[in-house]
N, C-alpha and C positions, 0 to 999 in steps of 0.2 A: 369421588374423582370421576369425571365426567369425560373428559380428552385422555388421549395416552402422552401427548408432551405439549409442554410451552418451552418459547423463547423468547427470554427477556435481553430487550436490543435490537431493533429492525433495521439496522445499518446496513453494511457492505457485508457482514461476517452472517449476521443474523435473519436478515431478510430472505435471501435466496438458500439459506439452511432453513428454514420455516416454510417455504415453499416447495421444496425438494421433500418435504417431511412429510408433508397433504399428498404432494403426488404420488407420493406410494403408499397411498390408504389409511394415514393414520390421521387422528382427529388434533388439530392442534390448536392453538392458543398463542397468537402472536402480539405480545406486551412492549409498547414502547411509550416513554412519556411526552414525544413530541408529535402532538394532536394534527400539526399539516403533515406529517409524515403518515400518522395513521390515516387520515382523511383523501391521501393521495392513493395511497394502497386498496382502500376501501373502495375506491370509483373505476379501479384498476388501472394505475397510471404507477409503473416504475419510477420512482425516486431519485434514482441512477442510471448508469448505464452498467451492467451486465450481462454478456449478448445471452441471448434463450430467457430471459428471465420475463419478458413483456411477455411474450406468450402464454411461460409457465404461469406467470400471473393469471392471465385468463382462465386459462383452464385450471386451476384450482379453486379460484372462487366461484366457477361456477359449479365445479362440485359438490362446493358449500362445507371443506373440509375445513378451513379455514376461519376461526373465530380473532376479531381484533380487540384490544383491552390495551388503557389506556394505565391501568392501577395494576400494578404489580400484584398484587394478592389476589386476581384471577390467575394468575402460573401455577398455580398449586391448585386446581378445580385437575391440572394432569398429574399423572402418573411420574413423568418424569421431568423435572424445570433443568433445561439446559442455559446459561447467563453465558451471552456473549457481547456483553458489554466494553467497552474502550477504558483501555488501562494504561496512560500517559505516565511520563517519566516528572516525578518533580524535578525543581531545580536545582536539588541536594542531591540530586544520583539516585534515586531510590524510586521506586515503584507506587504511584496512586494508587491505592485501594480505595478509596471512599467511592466508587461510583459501585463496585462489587459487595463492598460494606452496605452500603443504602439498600442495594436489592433485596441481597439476605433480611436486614433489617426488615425490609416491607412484607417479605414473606415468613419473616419469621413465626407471628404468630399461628399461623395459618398451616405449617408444617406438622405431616403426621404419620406415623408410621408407615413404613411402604414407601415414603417419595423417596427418590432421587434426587442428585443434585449436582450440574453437570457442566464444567466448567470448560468453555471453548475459549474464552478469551485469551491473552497473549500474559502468563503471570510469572514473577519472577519463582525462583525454587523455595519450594517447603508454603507457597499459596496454598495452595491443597488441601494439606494437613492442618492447617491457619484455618478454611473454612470448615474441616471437620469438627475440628478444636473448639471454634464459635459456637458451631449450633448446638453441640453436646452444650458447653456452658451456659447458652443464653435457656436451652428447652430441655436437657434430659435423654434427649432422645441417641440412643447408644449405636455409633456408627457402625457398618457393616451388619448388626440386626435390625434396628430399628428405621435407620436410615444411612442413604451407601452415598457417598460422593465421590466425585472419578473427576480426571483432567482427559480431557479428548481435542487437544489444539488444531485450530484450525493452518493450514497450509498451502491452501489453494490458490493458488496466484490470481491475480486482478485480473476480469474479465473470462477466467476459464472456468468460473464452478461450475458451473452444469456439464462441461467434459472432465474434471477431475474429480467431483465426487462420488464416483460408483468405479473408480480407477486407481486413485492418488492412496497406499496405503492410510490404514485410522490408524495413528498410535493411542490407545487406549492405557492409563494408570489410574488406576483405583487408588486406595486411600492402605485397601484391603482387598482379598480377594471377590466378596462378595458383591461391592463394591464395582471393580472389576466387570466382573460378568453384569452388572445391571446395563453398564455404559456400553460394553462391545453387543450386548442386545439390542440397544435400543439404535446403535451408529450401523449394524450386520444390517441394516432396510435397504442400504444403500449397493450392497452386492461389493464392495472394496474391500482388501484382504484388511483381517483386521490386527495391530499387532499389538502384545499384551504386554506389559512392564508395570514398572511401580508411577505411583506420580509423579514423585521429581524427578525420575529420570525422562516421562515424558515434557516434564516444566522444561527442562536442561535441553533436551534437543527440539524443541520448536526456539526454543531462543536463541542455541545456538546454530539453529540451521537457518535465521538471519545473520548472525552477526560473521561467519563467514559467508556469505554472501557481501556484505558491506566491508568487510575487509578484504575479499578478493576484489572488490571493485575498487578500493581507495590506494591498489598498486597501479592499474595502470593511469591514474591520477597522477599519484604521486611521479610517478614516469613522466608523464605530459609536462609538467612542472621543469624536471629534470632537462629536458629536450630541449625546450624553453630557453633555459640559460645556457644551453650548451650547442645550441644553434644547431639541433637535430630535428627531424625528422618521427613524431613521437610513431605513426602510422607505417613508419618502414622500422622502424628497432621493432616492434610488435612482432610486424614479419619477419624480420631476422630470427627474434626468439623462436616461434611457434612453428616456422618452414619445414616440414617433415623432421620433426624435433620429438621425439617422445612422451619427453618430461615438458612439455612448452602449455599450450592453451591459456595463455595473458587472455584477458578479456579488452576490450577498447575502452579508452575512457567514457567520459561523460557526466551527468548531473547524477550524481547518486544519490536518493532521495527515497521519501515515501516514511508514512509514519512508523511502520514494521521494523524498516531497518534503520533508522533516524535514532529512534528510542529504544528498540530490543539490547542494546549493549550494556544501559542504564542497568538493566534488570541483574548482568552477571557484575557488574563494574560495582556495585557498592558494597559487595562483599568479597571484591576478588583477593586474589593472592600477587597478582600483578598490577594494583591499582597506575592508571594513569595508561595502559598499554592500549584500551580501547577506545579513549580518550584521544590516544594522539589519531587511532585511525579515523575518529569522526572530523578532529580540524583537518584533516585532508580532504574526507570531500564536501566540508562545509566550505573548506576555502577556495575552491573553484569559482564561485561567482566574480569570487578578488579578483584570482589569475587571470579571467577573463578580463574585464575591466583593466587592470595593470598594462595585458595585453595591448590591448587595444588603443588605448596611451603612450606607450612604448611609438608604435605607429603612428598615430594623427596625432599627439599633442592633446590638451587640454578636452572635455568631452560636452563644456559651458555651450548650449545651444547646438549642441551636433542632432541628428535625427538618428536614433536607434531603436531598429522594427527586432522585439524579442519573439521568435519562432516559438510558440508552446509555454503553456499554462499549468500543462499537470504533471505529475512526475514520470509518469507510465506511458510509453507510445500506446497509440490510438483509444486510450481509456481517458475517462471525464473526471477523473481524480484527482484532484486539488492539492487534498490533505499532504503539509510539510514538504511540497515542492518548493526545490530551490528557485525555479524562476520567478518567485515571490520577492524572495532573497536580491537576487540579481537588480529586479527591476527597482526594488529598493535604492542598490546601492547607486545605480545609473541616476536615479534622482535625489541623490547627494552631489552628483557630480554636474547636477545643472543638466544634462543632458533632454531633450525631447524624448518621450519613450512610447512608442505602439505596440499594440500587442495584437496577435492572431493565434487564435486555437480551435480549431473548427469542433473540439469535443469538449471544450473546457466551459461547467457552467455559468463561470463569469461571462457579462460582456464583454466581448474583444470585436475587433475590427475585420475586414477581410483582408486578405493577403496583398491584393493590390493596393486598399487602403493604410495598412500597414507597412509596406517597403519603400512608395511612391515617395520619392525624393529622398531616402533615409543611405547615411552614409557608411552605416553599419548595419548588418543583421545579423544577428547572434541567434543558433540553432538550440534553445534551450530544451526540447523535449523531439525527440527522435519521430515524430509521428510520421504514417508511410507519406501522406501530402508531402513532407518535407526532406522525402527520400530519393536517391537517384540522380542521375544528371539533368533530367527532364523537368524535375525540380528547379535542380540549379540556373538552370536556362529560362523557366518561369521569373524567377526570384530576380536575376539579374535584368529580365525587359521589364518586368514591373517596375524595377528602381529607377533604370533610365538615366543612371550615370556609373562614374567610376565607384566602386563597392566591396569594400574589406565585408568579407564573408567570415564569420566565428563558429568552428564546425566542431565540438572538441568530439562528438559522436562520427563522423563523417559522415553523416548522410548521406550529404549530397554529393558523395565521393569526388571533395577537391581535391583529398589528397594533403590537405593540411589542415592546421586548428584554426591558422589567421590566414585567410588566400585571399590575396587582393586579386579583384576582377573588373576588367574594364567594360565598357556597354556592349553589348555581342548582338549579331544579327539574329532573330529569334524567327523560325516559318508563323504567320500568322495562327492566331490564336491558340496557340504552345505556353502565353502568358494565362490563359482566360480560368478561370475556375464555373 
């Protein structure tokens, strides 16, 4: 063994945990099978956007801490393979393994006494013990002596790792105890407190520290819906509830989205005891794009030939994050309904248009991702000189603080270049 760790995976999860690894002196081995991604990393050009990470790029490769491999069976040349690999929901409710199966597989042979095995990815409960389980059966090799496997889940929100991870506690579950202490040694580089439990109870609270996140957001959904047919105000009941209230703190609605909390439900839902309960909370905020649409209908009538400019691409304000955003969804369903559709996202690595090429003449615009561009009244007063006519604005975030979800707005005198980007 040559390196002290690899990471199989250079995505969003694994990339800047492999680079955060080098910067604090240890030699690693970053594995992934998608050859422009390694090739991009290789010339030092981030992949994504993660703010600090272009830099941190730099300055690890030139330290030269950093070996890239395209073939999984250089992970095991380290000391310890942490796999943080993408763990998608099939469409039965239950949990993809095959992309976690394959690694192992590829490293299996190549496993030997002493490695580690270290699992960051997002897995449903008793994973863990499943990859212990494997590698004793497929090698021999006797967990906790001969080889330790630990769950160490990642939690760091989109676009903050390099401020949450030397902060954000590590919950660390070994398999065993030995186990254990391999993973909080090798995650203690980072200077974050580090907290110790069993596996699945570390599996159980990364999954479920999404899945209420997605179900405290699909109440005030559900509320906005509510308000809707009840010719309320969803932006003043919020404040009713939470106005020097104790027990209050609703969050606002919005597009609730992101692969994390999209799919983390899957993971407890196929074995629950309450089947169907986190089910209904996902068609709540899957069904937001409807409402909207319906919305908007309700209003203007038919949407065959209307112009409608969708604000945001990615799920995430001010991140380039694609993955499982519902403005995907939405702009779908607007082109079912015949509608004209533009788009503008000034972080989203799709093509999209500019703001003024995106609103100019459009009768609607719908604010699908919060980004700060599309924040404030300054905004709002942008949005509307660009359109240059009468303009139902769809805020279900408020933004651009109208003050409602559907606020009709007529053409407003704008000081020059207050439209300009």
């Amino acid at each position: 063994m040559d390196a002290d760790v690899s990471v199989i995976g250079l995505g969003r999860v694994g990339l800047p945990l492999a680079l955060s690894f080098a910067d604090r002196g240890l030699k690693v081995i970053g594995v992934d099978r998608d050859s422009e991604r390694l090739a991009a990393v290789a010339s030092g050009q981030m992949p994504f956007k993660e703010t600090g990470t272009q830099e941190l790029l730099e300055r690890v490769l030139a330290s030269g801490r950093l070996e890239l491999a395209q073939g999984a069976q250089a992970a095991t040349r380290a000391r310890d393979v942490v796999i943080t690999i993408g763990t998608p929901s099939l469409s039965h409710i239950e949990i993809d393994l095959r992309g976690i199966r394959s690694a192992l597989d590829d490293v299996m042979g190549s496993l030997e006494s002493g490695h580690s095995v270290i699992l960051r990815s997002t897995i449903a409960p008793g994973t863990t013990e499943w990859v212990a389980g494997y590698i004793f059966k497929q090698r021999g090799l006797a967990v906790g002596d001969e080889i330790f496997v630990a769950h160490a889940p990642e939690r760091i929100a989109v676009d903050r790792f390099l401020e949450e991870i030397g902060t954000l506690p590590c919950i660390v579950g070994g398999v065993d105890q030995p186990s254990g202490d391999r993973a909080a040694a090798l995650f203690a580089v980072f200077g974050a407190p580090i907290v110790r439990t069993t596996a699945v109870q570390a599996e159980l609270a990364k999954i479920w520290t999404n899945i209420w996140r997605y179900t405290s957001f699909a109440l005030p959904n559900l509320l906005m819906m509510d308000c809707e047919r009840s010719g309320a105000n969803v932006f003043e009941v919020i404040e009713l509830i939470n106005h020097d209230y104790p027990r209050g703190g609703m969050a606002a609605p919005g597009f609730t989205a992101g692969t994390c909390l999209r799919k983390d439900f899957a993971f407890s839902e196929e074995r629950s005891n309450a089947p169907g309960m986190l089910l209904a909370v996902s068609r709540v905020n899957e069904s937001v794009p409807l409402f909207v649409i319906e919305g908007i209908k309700r209003r203007l009538g038919e949407l065959r030939n209307r112009k409608v400019a969708v604000l945001g691409l990615t799920f995430k304000r001010d991140t380039d994050d694609e993955r499982d955003s519902l403005s995907h969804k939405l702009i779908r369903l607007l082109e079912r309904e015949l509608a004209d559709v533009t788009v503008c996202d000034p972080y989203a690595s799709s093509s999209t248009q500019s703001l003024e090429e995106a609103v100019q003449g459009a009768e609607v615009v719908v604010v699908a991702t919060n980004h700060t561009e599309y924040s404030g009244p300054e905004a709002l007063r942008a949005v509307l000189a660009a359109a240059g006519r009468d303009l139902l604005v769809v805020d279900p975030w408020n933004a651009l603080e109208s003050g409602e979800v559907f606020a009709t707005h007529a053409k407003v005198d704008v000081p020059v270049g207050l439209g300009e980007r």
